[in-house]
C-alpha positions in Angstrom: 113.5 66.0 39.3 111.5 66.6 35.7 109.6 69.0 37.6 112.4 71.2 38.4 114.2 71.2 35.6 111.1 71.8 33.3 110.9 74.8 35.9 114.4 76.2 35.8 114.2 75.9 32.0 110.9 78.0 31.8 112.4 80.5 34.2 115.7 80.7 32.6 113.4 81.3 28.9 111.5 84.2 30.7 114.4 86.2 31.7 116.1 85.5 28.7 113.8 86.2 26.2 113.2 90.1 27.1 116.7 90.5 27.1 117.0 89.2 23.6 114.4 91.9 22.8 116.1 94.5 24.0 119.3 93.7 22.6 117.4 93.2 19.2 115.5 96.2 19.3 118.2 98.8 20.4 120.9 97.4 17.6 122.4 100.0 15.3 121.6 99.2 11.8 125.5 98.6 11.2 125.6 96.1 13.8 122.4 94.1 12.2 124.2 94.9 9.1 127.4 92.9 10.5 125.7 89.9 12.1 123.7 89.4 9.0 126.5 89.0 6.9 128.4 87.0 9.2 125.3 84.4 8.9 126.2 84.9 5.5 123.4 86.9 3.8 124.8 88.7 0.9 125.2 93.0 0.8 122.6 92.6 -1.9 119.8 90.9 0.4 121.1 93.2 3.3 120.4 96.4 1.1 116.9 94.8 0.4 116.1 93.7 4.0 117.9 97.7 5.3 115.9 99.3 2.7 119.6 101.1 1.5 122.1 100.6 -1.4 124.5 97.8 -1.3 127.1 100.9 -1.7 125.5 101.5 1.8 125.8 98.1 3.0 129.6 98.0 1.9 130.4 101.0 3.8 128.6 100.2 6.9 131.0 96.4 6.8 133.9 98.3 6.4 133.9 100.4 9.2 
């Protein structure tokens, strides 16, 4: 029983995991903008980590 579950759990982490990556990789830099703050990073360290203004930052939140 182990055995099969350890298995299900690495098969379920191999399809899983390149679908992360996708989603990851073809996010708009509003979107990233979005999740970030709602994991609570501050428009300051979002401008950092984007590389933009927080002016930036603020618009791309608002809309």
């Amino acid at each position: 029983m182990t055995t099969t579950i350890c298995l299900l759990a690495t098969l379920l982490a191999i399809l899983t995991i390149p679908l992360l990556v996708i989603y990851l990789a073809t996010e708009s830099r509003p979107q990233r903008a979005r999740r970030w703050r709602r994991g609570g990073m501050t428009q300051s360290a979002i401008a950092e980590r984007l590389g933009v203004s927080r002016t930036t930052v603020r618009r791309m939140l608002a809309s």
